[in-house]
C-alpha positions as CSV (number, residue, x, y, z in Angstrom):
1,X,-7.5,20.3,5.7
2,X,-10.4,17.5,6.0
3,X,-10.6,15.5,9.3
4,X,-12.6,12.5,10.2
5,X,-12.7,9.8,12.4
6,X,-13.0,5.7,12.2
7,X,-13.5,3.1,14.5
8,X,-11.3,0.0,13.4
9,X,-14.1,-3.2,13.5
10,X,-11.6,-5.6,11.8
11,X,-11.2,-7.9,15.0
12,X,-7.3,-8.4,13.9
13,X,-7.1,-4.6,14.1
14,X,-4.5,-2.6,11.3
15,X,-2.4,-5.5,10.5
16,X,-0.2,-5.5,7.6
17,X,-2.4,-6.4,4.9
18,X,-5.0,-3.5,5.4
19,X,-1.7,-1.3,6.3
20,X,-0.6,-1.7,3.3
21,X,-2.9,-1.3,1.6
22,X,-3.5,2.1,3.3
23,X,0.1,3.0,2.3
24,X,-0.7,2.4,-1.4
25,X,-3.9,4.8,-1.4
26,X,-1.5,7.2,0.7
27,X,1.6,7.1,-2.0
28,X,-0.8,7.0,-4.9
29,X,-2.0,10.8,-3.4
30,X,-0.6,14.1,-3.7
31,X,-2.2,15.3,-0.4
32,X,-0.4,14.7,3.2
33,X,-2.2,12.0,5.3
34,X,-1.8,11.5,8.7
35,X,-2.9,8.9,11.1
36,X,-3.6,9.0,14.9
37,X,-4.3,6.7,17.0
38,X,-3.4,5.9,20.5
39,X,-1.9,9.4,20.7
40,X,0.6,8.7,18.4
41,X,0.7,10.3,14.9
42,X,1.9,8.6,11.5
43,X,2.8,9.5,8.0
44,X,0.3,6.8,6.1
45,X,2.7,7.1,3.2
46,X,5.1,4.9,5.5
47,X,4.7,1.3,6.1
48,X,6.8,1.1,9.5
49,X,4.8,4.5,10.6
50,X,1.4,3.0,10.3
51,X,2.3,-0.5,11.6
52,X,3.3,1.5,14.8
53,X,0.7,2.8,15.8
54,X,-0.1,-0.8,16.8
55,X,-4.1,-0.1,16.3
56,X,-6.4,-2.4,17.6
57,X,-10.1,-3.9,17.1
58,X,-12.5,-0.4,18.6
59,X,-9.6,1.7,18.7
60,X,-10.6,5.1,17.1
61,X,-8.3,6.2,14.1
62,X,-8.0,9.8,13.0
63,X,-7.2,10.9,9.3
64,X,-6.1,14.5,8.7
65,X,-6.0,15.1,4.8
66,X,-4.1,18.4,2.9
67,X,-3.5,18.8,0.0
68,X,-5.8,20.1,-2.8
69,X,-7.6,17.1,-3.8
70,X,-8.0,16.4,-0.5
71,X,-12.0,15.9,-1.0
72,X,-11.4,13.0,-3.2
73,X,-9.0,11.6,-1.2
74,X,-11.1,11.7,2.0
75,X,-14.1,9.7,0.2
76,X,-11.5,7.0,-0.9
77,X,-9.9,6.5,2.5
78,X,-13.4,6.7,3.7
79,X,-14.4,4.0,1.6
80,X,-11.4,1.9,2.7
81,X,-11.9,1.7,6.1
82,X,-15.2,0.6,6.0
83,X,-14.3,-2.2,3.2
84,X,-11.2,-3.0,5.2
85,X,-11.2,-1.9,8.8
């Protein structure tokens, strides 16, 4: 299990575009990938879970990835972020 944290710097915050395309990295994975934010947890393979977690500019985000490529898919959501959050 691989943890990190990101701060969101996309003034619009995890709007549907960018939680989208979070969802397609997620689906496209065979780990698990969790979200938290706000104190509220999400499965990112679902669109309705990450859009409620209603994150907002310089609100911290918290990936937990399992699975056994989880390495790989910790660089590409790391990656994401910074290109999209």
């Amino acid at each position: 299990m691989i943890k990190f944290d990101y701060t969101i710097q996309d003034k619009l915050g995890l709007h549907a575009r960018p939680a989208g395309m979070l969802v397609k990295i997620a689906q496209g994975s065979g780990c698990k990938i969790s979200v938290l934010a706000n104190g509220t947890t999400a499965d990112a393979k679902r669109l309705f879970s990450i859009m409620s977690l209603c994150a907002k500019e310089n609100d911290r985000l918290t990936f937990t990835i399992e699975g056994e490529d989880e390495q790989t898919e910790t660089d590409r959501l790391k990656a994401f972020c910074k290109q999209n959050l």
